[in-house]
N, C-alpha and C positions, 0 to 999 in steps of 0.2 A: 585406537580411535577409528570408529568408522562414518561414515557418512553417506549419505545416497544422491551420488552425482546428478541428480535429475534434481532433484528438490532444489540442491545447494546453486544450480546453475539459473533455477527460476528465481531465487529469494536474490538474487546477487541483481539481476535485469531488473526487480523494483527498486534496490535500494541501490541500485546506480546513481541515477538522476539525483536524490537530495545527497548524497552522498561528494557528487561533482558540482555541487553548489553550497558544500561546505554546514551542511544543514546538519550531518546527523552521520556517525560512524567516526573512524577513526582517519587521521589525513592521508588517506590511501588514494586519493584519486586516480595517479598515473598506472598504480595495482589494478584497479577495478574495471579501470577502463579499456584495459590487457583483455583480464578476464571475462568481459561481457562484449568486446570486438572480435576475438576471437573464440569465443564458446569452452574457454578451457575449465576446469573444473581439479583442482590439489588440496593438501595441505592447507594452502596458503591463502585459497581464498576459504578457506574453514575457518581460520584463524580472524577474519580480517572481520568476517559476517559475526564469530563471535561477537567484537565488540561494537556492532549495533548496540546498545544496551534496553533499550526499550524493545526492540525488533523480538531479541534475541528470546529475554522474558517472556513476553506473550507467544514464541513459540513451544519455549518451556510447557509453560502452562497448558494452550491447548495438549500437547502430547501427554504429560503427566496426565493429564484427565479422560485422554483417550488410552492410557498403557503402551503408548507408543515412545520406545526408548529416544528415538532418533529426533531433534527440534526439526532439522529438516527434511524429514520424509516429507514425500510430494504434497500427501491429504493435508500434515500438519500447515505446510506453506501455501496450501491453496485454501485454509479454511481461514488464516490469517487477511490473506491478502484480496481474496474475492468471498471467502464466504462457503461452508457445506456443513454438511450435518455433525460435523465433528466439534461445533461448536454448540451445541446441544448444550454439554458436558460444564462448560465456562459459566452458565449463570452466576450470580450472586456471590457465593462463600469464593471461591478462587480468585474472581475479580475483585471482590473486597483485599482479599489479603494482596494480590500483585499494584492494584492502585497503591493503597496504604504502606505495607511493607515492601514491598517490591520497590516499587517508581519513586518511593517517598513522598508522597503526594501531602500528603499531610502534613509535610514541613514547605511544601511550595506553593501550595496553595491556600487561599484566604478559606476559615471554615465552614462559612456560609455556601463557597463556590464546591468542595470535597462533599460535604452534606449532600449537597444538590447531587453532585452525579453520584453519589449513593444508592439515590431515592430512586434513581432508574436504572439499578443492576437488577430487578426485577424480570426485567426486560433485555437488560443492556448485556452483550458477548466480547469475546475475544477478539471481535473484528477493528482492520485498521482503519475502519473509516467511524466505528463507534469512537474508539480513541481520540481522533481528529476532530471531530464534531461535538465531543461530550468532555473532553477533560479543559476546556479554556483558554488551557497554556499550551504553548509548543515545548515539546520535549526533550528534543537535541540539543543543539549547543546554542541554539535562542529560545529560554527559557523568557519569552515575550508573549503576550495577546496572539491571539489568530485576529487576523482580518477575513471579510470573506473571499477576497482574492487566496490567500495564502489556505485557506480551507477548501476552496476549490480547487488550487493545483495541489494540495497535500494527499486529498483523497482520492481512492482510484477511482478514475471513470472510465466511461467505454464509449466505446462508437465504431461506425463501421468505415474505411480509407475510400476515401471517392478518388486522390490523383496521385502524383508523383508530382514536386516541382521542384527538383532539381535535377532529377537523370531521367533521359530516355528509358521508356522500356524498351524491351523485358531489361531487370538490374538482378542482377548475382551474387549472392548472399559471399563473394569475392572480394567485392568492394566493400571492405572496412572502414569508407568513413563514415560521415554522420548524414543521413539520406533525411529529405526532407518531404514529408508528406500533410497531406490536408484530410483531416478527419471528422465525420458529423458528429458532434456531442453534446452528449445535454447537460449545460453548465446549471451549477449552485446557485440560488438566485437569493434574496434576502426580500423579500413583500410582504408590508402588512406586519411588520415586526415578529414576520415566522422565516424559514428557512424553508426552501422548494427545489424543488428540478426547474429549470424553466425552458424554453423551446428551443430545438436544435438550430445549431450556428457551426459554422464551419472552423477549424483552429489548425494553424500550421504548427506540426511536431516534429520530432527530431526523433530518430530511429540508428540503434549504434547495432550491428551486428545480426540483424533482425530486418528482412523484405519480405513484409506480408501481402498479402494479393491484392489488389482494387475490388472492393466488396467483403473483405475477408473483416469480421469484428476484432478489436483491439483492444487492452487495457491499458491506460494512459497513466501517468505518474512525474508530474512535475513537468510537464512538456517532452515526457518521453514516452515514445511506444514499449512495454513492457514484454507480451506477448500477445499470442495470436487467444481469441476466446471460442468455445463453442459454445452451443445454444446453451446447453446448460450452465456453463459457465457467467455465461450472461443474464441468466432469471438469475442466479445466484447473488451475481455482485447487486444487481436492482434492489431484490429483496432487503440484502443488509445493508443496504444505502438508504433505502426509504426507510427501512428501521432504526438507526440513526438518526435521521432527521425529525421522524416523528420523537422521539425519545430526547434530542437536542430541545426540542420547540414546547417541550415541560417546563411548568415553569415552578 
């Protein structure tokens, strides 16, 4: 078995958050949270990320499509979770068969609602916020409606850290607890019976093992700082987020 400690340590910092809110993985909380305060990388959290089962699928898949053995090499886990050109590869036939046979979608969902996000694999990729916004149902272990609150903390957003409120600086990535910062983002908004970005608003987040700079950009997931983004990284997740939404608001 091999793995590539870079990837496997970013995939673990998104799927912390619903993972310690009992949303999605296996009940590894006290594991993961080892794992992502201290930056360790084993075995064991290979094991643990395996059983994402949604997660883990659509990294399958992007790599299968790119000849990339490894679900978690970097490309694969950043095409997932922000969005690159590696998702090129996912249209249509792969996403057909990973909804359908994969996720079983077809036994969980009504056939009107599966039809529907069919009609937009034309368009629609591997990414985690097409999933969030376009399959209806939550995936993990509340197999429930989305709200738009629960689809706006489910998909990844970004924004850039305007403070600290709760340590002095400078803070040292020493300090393992949970550091609390305020970040500009642009929330999910629902108007006009369509789905949009709407205007920056300030949100206090929680950051486990991870002290990003005041001004440095961020991707967020369920009110946690995930990592640090660069520029490109952030046209990226824009891109595949407005493409979701537009592709969500088909009717």
């Amino acid at each position: 078995m091999t793995f590539d400690p870079q990837g496997l340590a970013t995939c673990a910092r998104y799927s912390f958050a619903p993972n310690s809110l009992h949303y999605c993985g296996p009940e590894k909380q006290v594991d993961m949270h080892a794992y992502v305060s201290q930056g360790t990388v084993d075995k064991g959290l290979y094991e643990i990320l395996n059983r994402f089962d949604t997660l883990y699928k659509y990294l399958e898949l992007i790599g299968i499509e790119n000849n990339i053995g490894d679900p978690f090499d970097p490309r694969v886990v950043e095409a997932y979770w922000l969005g690159n050109d590696l998702l090129h590869k996912t249209k249509y036939q792969p996403m057909e068969k990973l909804l359908g046979d994969g996720l079983q979608l077809k036994k969980k969902l009504k056939p009107k609602q599966f039809n529907s996000t069919l009609s937009k694999l034309d368009h629609g990729v591997a990414h985690h916020t097409f999933h969030v916004l376009n399959i209806f149902r939550r995936t993990g272990h509340l197999p429930i409606a989305h709200t738009l609150d629960t689809m706006d903390e489910c998909r990844i957003s970004w924004g850039k850290v305007k403070k600290f409120t709760n340590y002095e600086l400078p803070i040292t990535t020493e300090k393992k607890g949970f550091i609390k910062l305020q970040v500009e983002i642009i929330p999910l908004i629902y108007s006009h019976d369509r789905l949009d970005l709407g205007k920056q608003e300030i949100r206090e987040v929680l950051s486990v093992g991870l002290v990003p700079k005041v001004g440095e950009w961020v991707s967020v997931h369920w009110g946690y700082v995930c990592e640090v983004l660069g520029a490109r990284q952030v046209k990226n997740l824009e891109y595949y987020t407005k493409l979701a939404i537009r592709l969500a608001n088909r009717t």
